[in-house]
C-alpha positions as CSV (number, residue, x, y, z in Angstrom):
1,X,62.0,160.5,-79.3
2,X,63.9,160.2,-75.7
3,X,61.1,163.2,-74.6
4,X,58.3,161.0,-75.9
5,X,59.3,158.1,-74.7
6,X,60.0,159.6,-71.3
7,X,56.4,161.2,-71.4
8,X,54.7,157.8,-71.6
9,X,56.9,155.8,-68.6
10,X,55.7,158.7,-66.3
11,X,52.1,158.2,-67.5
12,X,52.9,154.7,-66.8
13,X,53.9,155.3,-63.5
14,X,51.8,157.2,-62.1
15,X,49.0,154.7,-63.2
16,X,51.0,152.2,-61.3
17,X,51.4,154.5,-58.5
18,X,47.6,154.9,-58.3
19,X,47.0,151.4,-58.5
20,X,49.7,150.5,-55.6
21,X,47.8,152.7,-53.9
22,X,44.7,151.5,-54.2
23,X,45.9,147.5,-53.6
24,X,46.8,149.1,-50.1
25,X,44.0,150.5,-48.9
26,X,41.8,147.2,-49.9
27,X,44.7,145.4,-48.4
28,X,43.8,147.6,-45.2
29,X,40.0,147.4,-45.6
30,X,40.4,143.8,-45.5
31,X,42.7,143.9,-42.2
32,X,40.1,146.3,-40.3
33,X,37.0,144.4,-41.9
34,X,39.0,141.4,-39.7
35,X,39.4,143.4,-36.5
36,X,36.2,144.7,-36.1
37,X,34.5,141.6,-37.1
38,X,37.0,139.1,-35.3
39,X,36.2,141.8,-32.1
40,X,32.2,141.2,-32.7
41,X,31.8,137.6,-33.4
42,X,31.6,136.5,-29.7
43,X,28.3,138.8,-29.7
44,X,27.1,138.7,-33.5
45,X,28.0,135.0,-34.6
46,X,27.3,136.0,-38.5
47,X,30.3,138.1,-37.8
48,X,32.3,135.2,-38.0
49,X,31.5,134.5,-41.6
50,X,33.2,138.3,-42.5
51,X,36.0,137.1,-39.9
52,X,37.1,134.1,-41.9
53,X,36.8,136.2,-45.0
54,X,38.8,139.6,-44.2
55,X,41.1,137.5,-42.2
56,X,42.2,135.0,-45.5
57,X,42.0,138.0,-47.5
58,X,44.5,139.8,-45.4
59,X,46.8,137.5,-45.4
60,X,46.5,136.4,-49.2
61,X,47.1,140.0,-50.0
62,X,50.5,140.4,-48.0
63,X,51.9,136.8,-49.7
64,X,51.1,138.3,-52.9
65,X,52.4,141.8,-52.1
66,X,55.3,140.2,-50.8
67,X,55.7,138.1,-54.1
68,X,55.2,141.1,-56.2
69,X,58.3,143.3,-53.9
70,X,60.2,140.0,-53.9
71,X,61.0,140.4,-57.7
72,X,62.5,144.2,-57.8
73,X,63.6,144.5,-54.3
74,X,64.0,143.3,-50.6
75,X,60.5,143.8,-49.0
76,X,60.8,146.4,-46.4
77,X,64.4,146.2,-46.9
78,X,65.1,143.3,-44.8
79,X,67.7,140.5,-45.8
80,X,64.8,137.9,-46.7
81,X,66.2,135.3,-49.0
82,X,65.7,134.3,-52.7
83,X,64.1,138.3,-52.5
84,X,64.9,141.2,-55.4
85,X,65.1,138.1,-57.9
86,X,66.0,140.7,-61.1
87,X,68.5,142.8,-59.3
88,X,70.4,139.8,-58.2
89,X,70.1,137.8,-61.5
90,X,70.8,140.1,-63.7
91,X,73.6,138.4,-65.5
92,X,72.2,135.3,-65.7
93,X,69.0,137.0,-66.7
94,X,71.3,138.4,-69.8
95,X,73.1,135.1,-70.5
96,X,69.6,133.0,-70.7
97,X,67.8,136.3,-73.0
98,X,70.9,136.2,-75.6
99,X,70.9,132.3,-75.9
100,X,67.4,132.3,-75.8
101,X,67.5,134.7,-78.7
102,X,69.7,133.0,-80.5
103,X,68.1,129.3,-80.0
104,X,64.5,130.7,-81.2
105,X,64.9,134.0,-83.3
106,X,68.1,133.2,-84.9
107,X,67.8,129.8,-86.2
108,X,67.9,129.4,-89.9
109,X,64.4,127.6,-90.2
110,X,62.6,130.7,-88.4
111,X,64.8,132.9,-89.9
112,X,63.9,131.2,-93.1
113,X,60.2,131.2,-92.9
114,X,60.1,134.4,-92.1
115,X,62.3,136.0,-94.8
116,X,60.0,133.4,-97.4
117,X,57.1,135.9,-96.3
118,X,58.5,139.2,-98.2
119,X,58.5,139.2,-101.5
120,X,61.6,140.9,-101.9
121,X,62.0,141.4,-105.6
122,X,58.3,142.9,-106.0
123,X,59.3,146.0,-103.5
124,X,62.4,146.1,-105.3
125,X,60.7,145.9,-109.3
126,X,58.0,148.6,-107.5
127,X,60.8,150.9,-105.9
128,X,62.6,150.7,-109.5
129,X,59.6,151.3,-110.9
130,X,59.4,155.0,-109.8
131,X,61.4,157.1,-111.9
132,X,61.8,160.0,-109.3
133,X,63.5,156.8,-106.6
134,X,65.6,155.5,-109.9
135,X,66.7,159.1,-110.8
136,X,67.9,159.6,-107.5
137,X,69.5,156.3,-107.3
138,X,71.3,157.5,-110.6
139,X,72.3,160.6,-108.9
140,X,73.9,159.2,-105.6
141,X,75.7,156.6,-108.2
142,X,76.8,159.5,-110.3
143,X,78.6,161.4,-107.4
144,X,80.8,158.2,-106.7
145,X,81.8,158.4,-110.2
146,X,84.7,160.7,-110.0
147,X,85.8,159.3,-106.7
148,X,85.7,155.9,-108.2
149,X,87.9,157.3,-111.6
150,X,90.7,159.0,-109.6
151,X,91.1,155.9,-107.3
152,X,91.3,154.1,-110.9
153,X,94.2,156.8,-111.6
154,X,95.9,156.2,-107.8
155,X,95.8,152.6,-107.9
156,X,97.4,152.6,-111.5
157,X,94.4,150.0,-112.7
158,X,94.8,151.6,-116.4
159,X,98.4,150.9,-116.5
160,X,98.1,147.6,-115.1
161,X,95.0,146.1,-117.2
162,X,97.0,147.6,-120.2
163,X,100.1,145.4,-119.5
164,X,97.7,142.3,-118.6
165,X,96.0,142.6,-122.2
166,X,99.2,143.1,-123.7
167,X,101.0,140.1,-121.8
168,X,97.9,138.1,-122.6
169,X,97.7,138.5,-126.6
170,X,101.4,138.4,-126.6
171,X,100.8,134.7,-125.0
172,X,97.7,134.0,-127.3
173,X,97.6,132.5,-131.0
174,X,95.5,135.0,-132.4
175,X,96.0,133.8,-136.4
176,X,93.0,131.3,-135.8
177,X,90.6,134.1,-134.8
178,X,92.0,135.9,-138.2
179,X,91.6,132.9,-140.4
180,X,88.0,132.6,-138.9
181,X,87.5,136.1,-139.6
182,X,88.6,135.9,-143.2
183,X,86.4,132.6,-143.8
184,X,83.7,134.7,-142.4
185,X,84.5,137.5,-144.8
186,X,84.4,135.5,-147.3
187,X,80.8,133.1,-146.6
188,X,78.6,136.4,-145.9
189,X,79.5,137.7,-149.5
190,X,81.0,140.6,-147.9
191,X,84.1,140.3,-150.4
192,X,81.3,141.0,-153.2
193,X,80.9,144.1,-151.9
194,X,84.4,144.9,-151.7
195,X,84.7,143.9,-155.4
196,X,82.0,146.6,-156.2
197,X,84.2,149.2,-154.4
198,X,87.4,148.2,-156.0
199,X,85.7,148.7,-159.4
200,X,84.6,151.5,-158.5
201,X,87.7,153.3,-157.1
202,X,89.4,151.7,-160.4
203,X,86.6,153.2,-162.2
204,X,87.3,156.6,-161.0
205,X,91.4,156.2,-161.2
206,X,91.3,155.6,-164.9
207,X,89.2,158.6,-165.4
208,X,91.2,160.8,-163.6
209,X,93.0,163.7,-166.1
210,X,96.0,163.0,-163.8
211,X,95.9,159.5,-164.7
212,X,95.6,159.4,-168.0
213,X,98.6,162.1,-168.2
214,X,100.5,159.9,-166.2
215,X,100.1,156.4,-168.4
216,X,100.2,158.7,-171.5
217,X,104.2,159.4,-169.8
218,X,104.5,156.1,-169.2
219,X,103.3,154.4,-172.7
220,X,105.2,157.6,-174.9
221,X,108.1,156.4,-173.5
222,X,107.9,152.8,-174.7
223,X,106.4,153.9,-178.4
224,X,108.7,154.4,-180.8
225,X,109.2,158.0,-182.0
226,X,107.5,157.8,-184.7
227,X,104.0,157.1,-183.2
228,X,104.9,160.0,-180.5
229,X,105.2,162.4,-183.4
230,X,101.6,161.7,-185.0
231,X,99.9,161.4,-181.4
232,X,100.2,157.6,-181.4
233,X,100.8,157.9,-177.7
234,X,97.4,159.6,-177.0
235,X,95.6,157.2,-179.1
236,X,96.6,154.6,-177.4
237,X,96.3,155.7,-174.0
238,X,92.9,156.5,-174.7
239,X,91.9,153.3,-176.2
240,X,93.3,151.3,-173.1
241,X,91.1,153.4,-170.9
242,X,88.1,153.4,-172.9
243,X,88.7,149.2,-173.0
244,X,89.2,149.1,-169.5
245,X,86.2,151.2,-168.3
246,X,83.7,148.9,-170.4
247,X,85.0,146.1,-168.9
248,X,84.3,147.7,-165.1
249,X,81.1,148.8,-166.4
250,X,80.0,145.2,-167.5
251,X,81.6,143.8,-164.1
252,X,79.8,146.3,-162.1
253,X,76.3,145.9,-163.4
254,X,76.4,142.4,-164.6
255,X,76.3,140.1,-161.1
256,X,77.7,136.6,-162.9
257,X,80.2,138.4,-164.9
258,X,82.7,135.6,-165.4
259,X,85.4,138.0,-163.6
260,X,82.8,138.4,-160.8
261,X,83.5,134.1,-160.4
262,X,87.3,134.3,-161.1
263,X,87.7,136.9,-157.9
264,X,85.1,134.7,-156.2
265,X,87.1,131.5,-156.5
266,X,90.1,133.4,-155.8
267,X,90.1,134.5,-152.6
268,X,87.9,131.6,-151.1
269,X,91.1,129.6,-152.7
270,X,93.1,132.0,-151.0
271,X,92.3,132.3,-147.9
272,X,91.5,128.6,-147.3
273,X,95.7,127.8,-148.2
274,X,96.6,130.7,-146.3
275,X,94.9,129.7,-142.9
276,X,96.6,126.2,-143.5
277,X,100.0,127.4,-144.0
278,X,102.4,128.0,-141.2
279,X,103.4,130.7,-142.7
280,X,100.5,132.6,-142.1
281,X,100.3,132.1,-139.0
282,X,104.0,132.8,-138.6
283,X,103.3,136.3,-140.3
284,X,99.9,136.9,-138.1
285,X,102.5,136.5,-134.9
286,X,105.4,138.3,-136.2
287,X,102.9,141.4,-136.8
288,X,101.3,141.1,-133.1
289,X,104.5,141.4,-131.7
290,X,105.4,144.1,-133.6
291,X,102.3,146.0,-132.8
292,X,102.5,144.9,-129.3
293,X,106.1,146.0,-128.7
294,X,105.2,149.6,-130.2
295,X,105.0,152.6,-127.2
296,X,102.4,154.3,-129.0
297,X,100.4,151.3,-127.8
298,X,100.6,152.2,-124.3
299,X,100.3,156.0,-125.2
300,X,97.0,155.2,-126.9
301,X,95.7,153.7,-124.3
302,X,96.4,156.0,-121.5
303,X,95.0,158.8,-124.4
304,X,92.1,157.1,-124.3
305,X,91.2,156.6,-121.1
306,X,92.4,160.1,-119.9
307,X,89.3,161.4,-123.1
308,X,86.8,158.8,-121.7
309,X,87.5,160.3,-117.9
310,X,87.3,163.8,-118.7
311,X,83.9,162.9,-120.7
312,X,82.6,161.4,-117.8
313,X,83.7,163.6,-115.1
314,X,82.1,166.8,-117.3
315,X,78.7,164.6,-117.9
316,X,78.2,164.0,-114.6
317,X,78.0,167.2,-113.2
318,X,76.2,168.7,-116.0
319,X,72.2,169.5,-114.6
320,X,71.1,167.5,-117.8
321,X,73.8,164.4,-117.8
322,X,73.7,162.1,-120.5
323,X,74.8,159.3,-117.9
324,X,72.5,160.0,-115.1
325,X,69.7,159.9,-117.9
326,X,70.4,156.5,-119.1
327,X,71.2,155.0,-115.7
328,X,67.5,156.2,-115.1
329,X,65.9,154.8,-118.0
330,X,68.0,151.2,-117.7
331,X,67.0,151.4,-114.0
332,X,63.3,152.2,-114.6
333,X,63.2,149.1,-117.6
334,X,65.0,146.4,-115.0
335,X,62.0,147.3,-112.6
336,X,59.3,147.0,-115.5
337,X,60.6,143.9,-116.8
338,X,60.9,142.4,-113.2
339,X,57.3,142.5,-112.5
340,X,56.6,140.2,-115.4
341,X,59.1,137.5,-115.2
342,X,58.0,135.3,-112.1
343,X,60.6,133.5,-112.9
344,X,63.2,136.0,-112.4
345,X,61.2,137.2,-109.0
346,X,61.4,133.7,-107.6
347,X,65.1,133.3,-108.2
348,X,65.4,136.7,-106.6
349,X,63.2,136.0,-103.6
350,X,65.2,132.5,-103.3
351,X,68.7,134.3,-103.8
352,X,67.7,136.8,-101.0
353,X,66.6,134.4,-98.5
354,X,69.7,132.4,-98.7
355,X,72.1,135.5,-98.5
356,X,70.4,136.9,-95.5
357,X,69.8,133.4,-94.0
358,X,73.6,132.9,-94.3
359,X,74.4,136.6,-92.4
360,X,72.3,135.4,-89.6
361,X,73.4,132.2,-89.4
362,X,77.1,133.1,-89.4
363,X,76.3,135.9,-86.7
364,X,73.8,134.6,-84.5
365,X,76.5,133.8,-82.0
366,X,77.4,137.2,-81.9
367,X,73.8,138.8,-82.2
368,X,73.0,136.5,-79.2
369,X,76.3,137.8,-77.1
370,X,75.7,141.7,-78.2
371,X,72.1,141.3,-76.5
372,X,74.0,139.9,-73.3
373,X,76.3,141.8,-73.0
374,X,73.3,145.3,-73.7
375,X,71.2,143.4,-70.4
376,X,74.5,143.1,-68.5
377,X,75.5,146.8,-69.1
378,X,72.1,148.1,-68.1
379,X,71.6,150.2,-65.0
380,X,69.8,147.4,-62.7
381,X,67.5,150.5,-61.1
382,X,66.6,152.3,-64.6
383,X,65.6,148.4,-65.9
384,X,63.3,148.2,-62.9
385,X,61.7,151.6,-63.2
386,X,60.8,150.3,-67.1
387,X,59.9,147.3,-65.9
388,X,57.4,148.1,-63.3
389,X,56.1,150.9,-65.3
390,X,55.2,148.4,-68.1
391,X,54.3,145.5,-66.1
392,X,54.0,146.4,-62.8
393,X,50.3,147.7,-63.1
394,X,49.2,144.0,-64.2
395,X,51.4,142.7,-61.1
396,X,49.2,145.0,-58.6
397,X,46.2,143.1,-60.1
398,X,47.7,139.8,-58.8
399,X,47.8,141.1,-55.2
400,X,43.6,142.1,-56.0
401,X,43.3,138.3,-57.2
402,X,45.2,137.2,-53.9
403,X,42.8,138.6,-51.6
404,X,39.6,137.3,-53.2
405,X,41.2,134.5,-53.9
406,X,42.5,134.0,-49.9
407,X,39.0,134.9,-48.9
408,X,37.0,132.5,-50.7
409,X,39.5,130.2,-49.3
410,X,39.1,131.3,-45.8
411,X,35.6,130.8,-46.5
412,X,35.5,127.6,-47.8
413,X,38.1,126.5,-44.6
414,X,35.3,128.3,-42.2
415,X,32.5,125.8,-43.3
416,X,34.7,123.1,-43.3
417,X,35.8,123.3,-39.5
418,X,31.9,124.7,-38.8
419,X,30.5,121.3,-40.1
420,X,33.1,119.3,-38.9
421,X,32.3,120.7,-35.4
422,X,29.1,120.4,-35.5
423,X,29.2,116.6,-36.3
């Protein structure tokens, strides 16, 4: 870039050089056009005519060539005042280009009208868009992963949002939240369903060979002998069954079974007293604390984070990660979405303007002093060199424009004093 850049100053200056020359030799064209006609006037009169014009012309051309020197240097190196105007200004020059900078670039209202021009959430829903730019987003995201998890580990953040939970249920009333959860229970019919599996687990107790030998123990023991000796025992065990597996057969099939109701009105009774008692809520708080107070409490969480780390840690540098993938697609869908909801992009747009707004306005001061103190730290004869090579060519055209312009006048002051004269 420096090579480039380099390449087309020198172009630059040796147009300018060319030009300086040529400026010259019209400047000295002009001074022997006045010599040789100034020499023949007294012979040729016409000659006067060229006289007046070669001679304005001359002198035109060295005011404006002095002008021209007057700004980079002293002109032939003598101590002529208010001369090499940059050299000698340059930290004023500096001081005036910052605040200038900062009183017309930096203000918030062309700051603002500006940044209102970009439509900042359309490149960002079209950049999104792209799933090769969002899976490489996902990627970069992906390798600050693990750096992210063991600072998590360093800073003890696991340990310390475990104790903040904990201290915070411990200072929390959490029987509410159970009484609300039981009334919900409750209204969305979910205890029906738990009916249906208690019947069914009841169902398949009672016909369990285990079972029945069991309650045929317990019932033999409370029959007299007599009915042990002619089998009353089993007779009775299986008649108790075979009674209580019609009943959970009619319960289970038919839905307003009166039992069905009985259970119903139960434990909506039931769990309406117990939210009201304090005694409930006593118990609720009693079993926090217990639970809270436990170690394996804190064991399980540091268990499960360790698992969740070492999950992530292996996904991510997998070739085909799970998490890289759905980053992607998430990524991809946000810049879908965001081209059709204008409302969205405006907030965006808005939102963006205002944050960068802000920046500038909180650094303008120091935007404004960076670019003076960049002019002030410049070496003066390098800044001239650019200078002149990108505006010096157009200020050799003002010493051109001085010479015809100081001939015409000579002209014009020629016929003047001729026809005052002649009157």
């Amino acid at each position: 870039m420096m090579r480039t850049l380099q390449t087309q100053e020198m172009e630059k200056l040796q147009q300018l050089n060319r030009i300086k020359v040529l400026a010259t030799l019209v400047l000295v064209a002009c001074f022997c056009a006045m010599v040789i006609a100034k020499a023949l006037e007294h012979h040729y009169p016409p000659f006067a005519i060229i006289a007046a014009f070669a001679e304005a012309a001359t002198i035109g051309g060295i005011a404006d060539w002095y002008a021209v020197v007057a700004l980079f240097k002293k002109p032939l190196n003598l101590p002529f005042p208010h001369t090499a105007i940059i050299p000698n200004n340059q930290h004023r020059i500096a001081e005036n280009l910052g605040g200038f900078i900062d009183s017309n670039f930096l203000a918030r209202g062309p700051v603002s009208e500006k940044l209102n021009e970009i439509d900042f959430a359309g490149e960002m829903s079209n950049w999104l868009s792209s799933r090769e730019r969002s899976h490489g987003l996902s990627k970069f995201v992906a390798r600050l992963i693990p750096q992210l998890l063991n600072s998590v580990d360093e800073k003890g953040l696991v340990q310390f949002a475990t104790n903040r939970v904990s201290g915070q249920l411990a200072k929390t009333d959490i029987s509410p939240l159970i009484g609300k959860l039981m009334q919900t229970f409750t209204k969305d019919g979910r205890h029906l369903k738990l009916m249906d599996d208690l019947i069914s687990a009841l169902h398949t107790f009672l016909n369990d060979e285990e079972t029945l030998e069991l309650v045929r123990t317990k019932v033999k023991r409370e029959l007299p002998v007599l009915f042990n000796v002619v089998g009353g025992d089993t007779l009775v065990v299986r008649r108790i069954v075979r009674i209580a597996t019609e009943l959970l057969d009619e319960v289970r099939e038919q839905e307003d079974h009166p039992l069905r109701g009985e259970f119903e009105a139960f434990l909506t009774s039931y769990v309406k007293r117990v939210r009201r008692t304090k005694r409930f809520s006593k118990q609720i708080e009693n079993l926090k604390q217990v639970v809270l107070g436990r170690p394996e409490l804190e064991d399980a969480a540091d268990h499960m984070w360790h698992g969740l780390k070492e999950y992530i840690l292996a996904d991510v540098q997998a070739d085909d990660s799970v998490l890289v993938e759905r980053l992607t697609d998430m990524l991809v869908e946000v810049g879908v979405n965001l081209k059709q909801e204008p409302a969205l992009r405006n907030d965006i747009n808005t939102g963006m303007v205002l944050v960068i707004s802000n920046v500038v306005e909180d650094q303008r001061g120091n935007i404004a002093a960076y670019v003076s103190e960049q002019v002030k730290s410049w070496d003066m004869q390098q800044l001239l060199t650019l200078i002149e090579a990108n505006v010096g060519r157009d200020l050799q055209f003002i010493r051109f424009n001085g010479m015809i312009i100081g001939g015409c006048v000579g002209l014009v002051l020629f016929a003047l004093e001729t026809v005052l004269l002649s009157s």
